[in-house]
C-alpha positions in Angstrom: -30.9 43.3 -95.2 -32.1 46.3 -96.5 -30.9 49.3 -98.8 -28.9 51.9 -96.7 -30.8 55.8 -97.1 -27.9 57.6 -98.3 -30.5 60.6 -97.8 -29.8 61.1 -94.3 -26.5 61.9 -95.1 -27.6 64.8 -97.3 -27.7 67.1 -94.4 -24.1 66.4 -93.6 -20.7 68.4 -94.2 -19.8 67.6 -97.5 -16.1 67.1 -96.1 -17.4 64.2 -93.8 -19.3 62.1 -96.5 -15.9 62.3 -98.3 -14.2 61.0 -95.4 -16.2 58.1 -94.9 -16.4 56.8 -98.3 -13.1 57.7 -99.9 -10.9 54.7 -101.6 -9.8 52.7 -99.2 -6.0 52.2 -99.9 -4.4 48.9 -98.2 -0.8 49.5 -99.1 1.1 45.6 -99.9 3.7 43.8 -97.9 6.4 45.5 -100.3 4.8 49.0 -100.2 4.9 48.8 -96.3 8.1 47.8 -95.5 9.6 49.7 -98.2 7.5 53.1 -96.9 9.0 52.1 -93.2 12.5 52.3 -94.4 11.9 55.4 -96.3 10.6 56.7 -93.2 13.7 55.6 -91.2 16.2 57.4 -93.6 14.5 60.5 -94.1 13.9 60.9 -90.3 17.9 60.4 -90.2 16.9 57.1 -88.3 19.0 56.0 -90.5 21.7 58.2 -92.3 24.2 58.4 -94.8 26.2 55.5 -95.1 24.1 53.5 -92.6 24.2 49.5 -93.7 21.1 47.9 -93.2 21.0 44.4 -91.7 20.8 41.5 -94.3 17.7 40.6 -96.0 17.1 37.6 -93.7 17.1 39.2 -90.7 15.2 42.3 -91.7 12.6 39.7 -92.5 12.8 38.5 -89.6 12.7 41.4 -87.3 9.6 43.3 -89.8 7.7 39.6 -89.8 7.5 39.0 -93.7 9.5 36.9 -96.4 12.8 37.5 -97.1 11.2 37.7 -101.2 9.2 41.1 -100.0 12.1 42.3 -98.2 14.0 41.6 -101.4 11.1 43.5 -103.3 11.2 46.4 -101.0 15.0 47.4 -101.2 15.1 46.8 -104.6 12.3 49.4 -104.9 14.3 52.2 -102.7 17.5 51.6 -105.1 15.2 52.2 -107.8 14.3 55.8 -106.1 18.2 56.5 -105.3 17.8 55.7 -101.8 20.1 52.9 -100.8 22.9 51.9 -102.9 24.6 48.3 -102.9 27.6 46.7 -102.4 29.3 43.5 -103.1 31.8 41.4 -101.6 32.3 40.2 -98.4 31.6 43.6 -96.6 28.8 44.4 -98.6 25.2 44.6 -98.6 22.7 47.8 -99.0 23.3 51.1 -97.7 22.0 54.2 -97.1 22.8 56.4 -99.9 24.8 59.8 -99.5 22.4 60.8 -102.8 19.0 60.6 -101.0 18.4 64.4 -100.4 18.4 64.4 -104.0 15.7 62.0 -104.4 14.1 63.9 -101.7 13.9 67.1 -103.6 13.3 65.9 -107.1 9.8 64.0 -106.0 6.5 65.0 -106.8 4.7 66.8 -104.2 1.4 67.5 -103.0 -0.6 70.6 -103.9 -0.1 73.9 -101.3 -3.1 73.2 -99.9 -3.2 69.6 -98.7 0.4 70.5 -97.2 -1.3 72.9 -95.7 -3.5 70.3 -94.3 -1.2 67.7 -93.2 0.8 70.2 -91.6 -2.2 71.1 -89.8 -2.8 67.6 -88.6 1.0 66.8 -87.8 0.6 70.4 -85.7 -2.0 69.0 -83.8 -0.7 65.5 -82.6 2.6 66.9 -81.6 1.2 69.7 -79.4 -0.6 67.3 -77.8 2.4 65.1 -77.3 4.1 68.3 -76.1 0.9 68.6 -73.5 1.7 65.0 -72.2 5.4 64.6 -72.2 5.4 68.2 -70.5 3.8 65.8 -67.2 5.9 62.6 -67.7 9.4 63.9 -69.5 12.5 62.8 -67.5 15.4 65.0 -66.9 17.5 62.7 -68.8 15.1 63.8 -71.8 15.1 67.4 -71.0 19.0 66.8 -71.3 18.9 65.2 -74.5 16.4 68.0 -76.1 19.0 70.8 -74.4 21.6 69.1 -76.2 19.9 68.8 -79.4 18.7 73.0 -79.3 22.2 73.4 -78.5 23.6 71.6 -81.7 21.1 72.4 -84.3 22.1 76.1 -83.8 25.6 74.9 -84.8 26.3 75.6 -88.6 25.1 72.8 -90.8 23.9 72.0 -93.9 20.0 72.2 -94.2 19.6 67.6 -94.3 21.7 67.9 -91.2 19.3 70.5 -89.8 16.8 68.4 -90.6 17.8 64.9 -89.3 18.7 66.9 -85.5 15.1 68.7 -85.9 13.6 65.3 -86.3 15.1 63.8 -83.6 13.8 66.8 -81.6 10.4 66.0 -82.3 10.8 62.8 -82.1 11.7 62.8 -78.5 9.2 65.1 -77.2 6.6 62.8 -78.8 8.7 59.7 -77.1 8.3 61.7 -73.6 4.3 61.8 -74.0 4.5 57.4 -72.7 1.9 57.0 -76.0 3.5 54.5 -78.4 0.3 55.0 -81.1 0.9 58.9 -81.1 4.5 58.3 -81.6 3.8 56.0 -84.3 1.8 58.5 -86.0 3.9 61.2 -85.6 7.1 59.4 -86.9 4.6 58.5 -90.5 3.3 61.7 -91.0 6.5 63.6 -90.0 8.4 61.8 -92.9 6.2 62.0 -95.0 5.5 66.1 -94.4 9.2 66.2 -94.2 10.2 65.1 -97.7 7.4 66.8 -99.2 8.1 69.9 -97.7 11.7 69.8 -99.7 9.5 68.8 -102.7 7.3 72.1 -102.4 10.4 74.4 -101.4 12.5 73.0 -104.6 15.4 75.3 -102.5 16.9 75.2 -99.2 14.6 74.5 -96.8 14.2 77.6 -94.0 13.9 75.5 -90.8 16.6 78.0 -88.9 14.1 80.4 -88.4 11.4 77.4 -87.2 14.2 76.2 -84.6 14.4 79.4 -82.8 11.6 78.3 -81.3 13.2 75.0 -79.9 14.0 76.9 -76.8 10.7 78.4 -75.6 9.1 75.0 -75.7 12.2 73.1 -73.7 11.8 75.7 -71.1 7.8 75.4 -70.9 8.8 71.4 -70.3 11.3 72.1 -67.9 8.7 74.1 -65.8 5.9 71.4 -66.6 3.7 73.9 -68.3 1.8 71.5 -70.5 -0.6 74.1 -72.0 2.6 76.5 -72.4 4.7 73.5 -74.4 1.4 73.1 -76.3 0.5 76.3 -77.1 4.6 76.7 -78.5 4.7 74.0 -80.6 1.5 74.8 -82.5 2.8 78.2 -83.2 6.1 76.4 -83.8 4.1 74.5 -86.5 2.6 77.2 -88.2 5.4 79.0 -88.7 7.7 76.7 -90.4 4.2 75.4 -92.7 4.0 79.1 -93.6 7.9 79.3 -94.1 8.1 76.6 -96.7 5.1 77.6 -98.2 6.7 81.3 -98.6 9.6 79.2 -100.6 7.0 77.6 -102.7 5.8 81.1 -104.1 9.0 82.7 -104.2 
């Protein structure tokens, strides 16, 4: 085979030849399933004081050895996310200091938040543009419910965990299990770096107060309405927390 002409690529944006040959990074078995527990508890998938089932059958369920399940929690103790227990009721739990852990970490630069934000903004107003054509009224319930209680006072992980779940549903409604895949990894991840960048209390009040303009443009099955909402909805809070940042 031949040499590949790197010169035909000279003409390109210089943002797409670093997008095809940047370091490939293939996370390991521990990595993974300790980044998909870290994703559960900061999504409030998991919450304080949640046990987690034992090693065997997390193993089981995730599909690895119980050694890298091992691995893997023993990693989140080490960050101050789980905590555990012995004796006959023990075993590892979610630990009430993981906010903490949250806020303390290193985060990105302004900019690439600024740019995952971006992204996160895009896949969940499309989600809003699908599950605005398939979302149940058992859903619409559920997110009525959730506007309702988010505007009840609570402290800002609380706010968090009930925004989460808000998203989480509408990108549930859209019927695309990849999308909601992605959007539950790059919402965790945004998530906890956004407390990272703020290094103070979050200001997602404000960015809620837009909860109810994109429930009622899914109740009317306005897909390009919900869509429209939630991007705004986006780039409000990304502007909000980076406000904090400078302040």
């Amino acid at each position: 085979m031949g040499q590949i002409d790197t010169t035909v690529w000279e003409d390109e944006p210089v943002y797409v030849r670093d997008a095809v040959f940047e370091p490939i990074d293939t996370p390991t078995a521990v990595a993974e399933v300790a980044r998909r527990i870290r994703q559960a508890i900061v999504l409030g998938v998991l919450r304080d004081g949640d046990r987690l089932p034992a090693e065997t059958e997390l193993a089981k369920r995730i599909g690895v050895g119980v050694m890298t399940v091992r691995a893997a929690l023993s990693e989140l103790r080490a960050d101050g996310l789980l905590e555990t227990h012995r004796g006959r009721l023990g075993g590892s739990f979610v630990a009430s200091s993981h906010m903490a852990f949250l806020s303390g970490s290193s985060p990105t630069n302004p900019e690439t938040f600024r740019n995952q934000a971006q992204v996160l903004g895009g896949l969940e107003a499309h989600a809003a543009l699908l599950a605005a054509a398939l979302i149940t009224e058992d859903e619409l319930i559920i997110l009525g419910e959730l506007v309702e209680e988010i505007n009840q006072p609570h402290t800002t992980s609380e706010i968090g965990v009930l925004n989460n779940r808000f998203h989480l549903t509408i990108a549930a409604a859209s019927g695309n299990r990849l999308l909601v895949s992605e959007i539950s990894q790059r919402r965790a991840e945004l998530y906890a770096d956004a407390f990272a960048l703020a290094k103070v209390e979050l200001p997602l009040q404000p960015g809620n107060d837009a909860h109810p303009g994109i429930v009622e443009a899914m109740t009317t099955r306005d897909g390009q309405l919900a869509s429209m909402r939630m991007w705004e909805h986006h780039e409000f809070t990304m502007d909000g927390v980076l406000t904090a940042r400078r302040g």
